[in-house]
Structures are given as C-alpha cells and as structure tokens.
N, C-alpha and C positions, 0 to 999 in steps of 0.2 A: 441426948438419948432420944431418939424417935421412938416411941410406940406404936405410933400406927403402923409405920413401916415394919416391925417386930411382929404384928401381931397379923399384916397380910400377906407376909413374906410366910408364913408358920399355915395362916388359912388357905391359901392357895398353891402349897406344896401338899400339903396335909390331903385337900380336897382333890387336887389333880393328882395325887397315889392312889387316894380309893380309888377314884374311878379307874382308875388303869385296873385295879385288883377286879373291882367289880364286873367291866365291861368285858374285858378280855379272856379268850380262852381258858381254861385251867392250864393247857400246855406252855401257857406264858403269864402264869402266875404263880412258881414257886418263891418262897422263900425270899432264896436269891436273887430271881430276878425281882420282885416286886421291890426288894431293897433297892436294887440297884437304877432301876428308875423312879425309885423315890429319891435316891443320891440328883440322877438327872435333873428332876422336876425342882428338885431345892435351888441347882444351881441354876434354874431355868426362871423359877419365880423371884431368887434375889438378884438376879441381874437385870430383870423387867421392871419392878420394883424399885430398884437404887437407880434405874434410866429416866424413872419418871420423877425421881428427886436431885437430877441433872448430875448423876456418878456417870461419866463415858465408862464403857465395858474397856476392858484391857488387851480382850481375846478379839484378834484380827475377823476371825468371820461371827464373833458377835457385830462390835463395830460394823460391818457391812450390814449384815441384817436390820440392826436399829438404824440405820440412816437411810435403808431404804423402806421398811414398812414399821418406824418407828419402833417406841419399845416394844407392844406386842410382838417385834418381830424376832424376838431375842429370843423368847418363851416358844416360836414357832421354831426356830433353830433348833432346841433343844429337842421339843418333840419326833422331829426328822434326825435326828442324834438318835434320840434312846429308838424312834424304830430298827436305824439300820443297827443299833448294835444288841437290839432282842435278836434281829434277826442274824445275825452273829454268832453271837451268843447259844441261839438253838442249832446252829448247824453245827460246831464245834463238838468232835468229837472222842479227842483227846480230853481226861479230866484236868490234866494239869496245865495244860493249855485254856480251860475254861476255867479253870482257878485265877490263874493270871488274867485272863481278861479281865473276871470280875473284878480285881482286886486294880486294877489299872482304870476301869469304869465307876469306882466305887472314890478313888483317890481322885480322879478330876473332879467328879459329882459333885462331892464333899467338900475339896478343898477348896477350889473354886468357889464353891457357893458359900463356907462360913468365910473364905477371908472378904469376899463383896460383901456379904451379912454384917461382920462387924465393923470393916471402913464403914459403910454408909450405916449403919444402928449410930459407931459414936463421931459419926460426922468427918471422917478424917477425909 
C-alpha cells in the first residue's frame, strides 16, 4: 500500500480541479463540467503519478507523451484532452448528445484513473 502515491494522486487532482473551477470562466464551470474535468485531471494525475513509480501507462498516446516529455507529459495530455472536449462539450447543442458525451468523458476519466489508482496504490 503506497501512501504517498494515495495521498498526491488525491492532492493534485483535488488542486488541479479547483483551479479549473477558480480560474475559468463561469461559462465553463458548471456542475457538470467541472466534474468532468475533475474525472480528466484524476485520470491525468494517477497516470503521472504511477509513471513516476515506473507503472508504463496502457493508453497508446499516454505512452507517447511520457516517453517523449516524461511523466509530466501524461498530466499535459490530459490537459489538451479536457480542453478540446470543454470545448466540445460547449458547442454541443443537442442535450442528449451532451448527456452522452458527459457520461462517455466522465467514464474514461474515472475509469481509467481508479483502475491505474488502484494497480499502482496496491502494487500490482
């Protein structure tokens, strides 16, 4: 059981959503979106995270990013992720098409980020 990985993987998803909430427009801080770049940022800080405790990423254009500008370069992926799909995301103007994106942005976010979360928390 790592702790410290638990406990920077939690501080710097936690920290990098405020600041999205804070910095950013209110037209790109509802709700929903600030979940869903909180989803991003989770799965963006447990694969930065688990890269520096030598977990290779699984996802093809992680893998490219951490090999060329190491692990921060996972956590930069993901930032260039959650812009283009804010900006997505606001242009869409069907609701149930912006339902499903969410729930499609929200399901990589997540998933991705607890199943890297818990392989590398209990070492596998």
């Amino acid at each position: 059981f790592n702790t410290i990985y638990l406990l920077s993987v939690l501080a710097l998803s936690v920290s990098l959503t405020g600041i999205y909430y804070w910095v950013l427009d209110e037209e790109y801080t509802s709700k929903a979106l600030t979940a869903m770049a909180g989803s991003q940022l989770f799965e963006g800080s447990s694969s930065m995270m688990a890269a520096f405790i030598d977990y290779n990423p699984k996802q093809l254009l992680a893998q490219q990013f951490n090999s060329v500008l190491g692990p921060p370069g996972i956590l930069i992926m993901k930032l260039l992720v959650l812009g283009l799909a804010v900006k997505v995301v606001t242009d869409i103007e069907d609701d149930k098409m912006e339902g499903l994106t969410f729930l499609v942005l929200y399901a990589i976010g997540f998933g991705t980020g607890f199943r890297v979360f818990l392989r590398a928390l209990a070492g596998i």
